[in-house]
N, C-alpha and C positions, 0 to 999 in steps of 0.2 A: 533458545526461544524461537528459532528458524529453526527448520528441519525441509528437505524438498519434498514435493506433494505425494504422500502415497493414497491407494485407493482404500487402505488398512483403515483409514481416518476420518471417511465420505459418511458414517453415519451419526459421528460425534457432529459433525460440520455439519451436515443437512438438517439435523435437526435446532441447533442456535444460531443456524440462518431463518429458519421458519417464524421467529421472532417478527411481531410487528414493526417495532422502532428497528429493526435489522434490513428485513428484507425490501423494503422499499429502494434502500441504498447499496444495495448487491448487483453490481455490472451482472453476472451469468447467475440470473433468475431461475430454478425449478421446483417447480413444486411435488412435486415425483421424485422418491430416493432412485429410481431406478435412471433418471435423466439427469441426478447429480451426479450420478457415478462414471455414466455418460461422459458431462460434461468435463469431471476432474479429470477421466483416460483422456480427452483431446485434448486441455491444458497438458496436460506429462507429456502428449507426442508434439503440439506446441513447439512446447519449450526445448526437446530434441530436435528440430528445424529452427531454434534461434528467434522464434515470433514474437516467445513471451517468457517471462521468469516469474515463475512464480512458487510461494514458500508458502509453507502451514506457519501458522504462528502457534507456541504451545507457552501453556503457565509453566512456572518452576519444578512441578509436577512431570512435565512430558506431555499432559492432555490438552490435544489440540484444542483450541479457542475461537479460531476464526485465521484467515490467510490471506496475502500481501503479496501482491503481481503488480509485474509492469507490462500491461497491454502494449500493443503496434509499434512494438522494438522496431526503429528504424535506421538506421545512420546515424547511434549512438543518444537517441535520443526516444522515452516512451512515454506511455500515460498508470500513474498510480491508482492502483485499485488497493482497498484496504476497508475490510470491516471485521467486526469483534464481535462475541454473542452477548447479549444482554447483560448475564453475570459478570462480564469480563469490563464494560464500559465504566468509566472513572477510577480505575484502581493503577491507573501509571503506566499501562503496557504500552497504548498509544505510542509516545515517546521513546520507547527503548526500544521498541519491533522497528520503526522506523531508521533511527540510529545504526542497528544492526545491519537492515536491510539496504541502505543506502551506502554504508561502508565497501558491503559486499558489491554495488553496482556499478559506484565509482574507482574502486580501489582494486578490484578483481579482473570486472568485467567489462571494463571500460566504456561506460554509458560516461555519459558526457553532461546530459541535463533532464530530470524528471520531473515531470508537467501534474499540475492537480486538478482537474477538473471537478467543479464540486458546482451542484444545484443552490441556486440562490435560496432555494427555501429549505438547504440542508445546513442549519446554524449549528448546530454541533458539527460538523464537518471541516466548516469555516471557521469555525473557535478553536479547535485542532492543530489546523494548520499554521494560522495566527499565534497559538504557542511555539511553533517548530522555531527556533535564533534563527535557522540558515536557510527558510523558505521566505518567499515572497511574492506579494503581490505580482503579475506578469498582465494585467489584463493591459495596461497601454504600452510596455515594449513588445509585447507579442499581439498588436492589434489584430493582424492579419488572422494568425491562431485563432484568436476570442470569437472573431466574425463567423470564422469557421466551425468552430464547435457550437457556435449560437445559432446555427440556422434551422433546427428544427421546434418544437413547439417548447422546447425545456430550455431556461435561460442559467447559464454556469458565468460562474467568476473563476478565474485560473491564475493558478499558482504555481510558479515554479522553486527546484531544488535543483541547483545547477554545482557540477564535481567542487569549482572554485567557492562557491558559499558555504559549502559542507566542508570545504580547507580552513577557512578563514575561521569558521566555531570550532574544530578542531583546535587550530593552533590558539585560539581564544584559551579555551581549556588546558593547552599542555597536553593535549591525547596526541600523540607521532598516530600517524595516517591509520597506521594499520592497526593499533592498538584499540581501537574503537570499543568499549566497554560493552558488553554483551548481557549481564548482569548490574541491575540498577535495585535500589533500596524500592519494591512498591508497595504502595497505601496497603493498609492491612482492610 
């Protein structure tokens, strides 16, 4: 359901980001396949200098759907980026991509804690993350954070997913660390 970003993949992607209800909530905005493709090569060299990680998400198929990055990798610590194309939203992937994707960050790569910043007026975003057991609200222990990411004209609520709250659902479940289910039952 992860696979790492190829540019074999930037025309399935560019065009179920063009989506209205999609693209508003797309951190790297273009409107040009030739500026996606752009933009996917700097995520790939990115993420070979360690800035960012970021993963295509694919259906059970193989065909890419939409992709899952941690933005401003810093001292173990980054911000989640994650959207799906249109035909892909409500059908379970949410969920599982995350699962996956988290496993691989905390148990791989040694990220410590990832942050969600999401638009107050992006409610399916917030209802998402509100489903995730081992995310959490963060806006009053990361005051300083919130204030920070608050200060320009767009007002976020923030959520973190920290290695120790993604142990505790783990062990909740009976999944040992590594074993993180990569394949889950979704909505037909």
């Amino acid at each position: 359901m992860l696979k790492f970003r190829e540019l074999t993949d930037c025309a399935e992607l560019f065009e179920l980001m063009q989506h209205p209800d999609v693209f508003p909530y797309v951190r790297q905005k273009t409107v040009h396949f030739d500026e996606f493709l752009f933009s996917t090569k700097q995520i790939i060299e990115l993420e070979e200098q360690g800035n960012i990680i970021s993963r295509t998400i694919t259906n059970e198929y193989g065909t890419p759907i939409g992709t899952i990055s941690l933005f401003d990798v810093e001292s173990g610590y980054g911000f989640l980026g994650t959207w799906l194309g249109k035909p892909y939203h409500g059908k379970g992937y949410n969920q599982v991509v995350k699962e996956a994707f988290f496993s691989e960050l905390f148990f791989e790569l040694d990220i410590e804690s990832v942050f969600l910043k999401i638009r107050k007026s992006n409610e399916r975003s917030i209802a998402a993350a509100e489903k995730l057991p081992y995310a959490f609200c963060a806006n009053e222990i990361r005051s300083e954070l919130l204030a920070e990411i608050n200060q320009g004209d767009v007002e976020y609520v923030l959520y973190e997913v920290s290695k120790s709250s993604f142990q505790l659902y783990l062990h909740a479940l009976h999944i040992p660390e590594y074993e993180v289910p990569y394949e889950a039952q979704l909505e037909a």
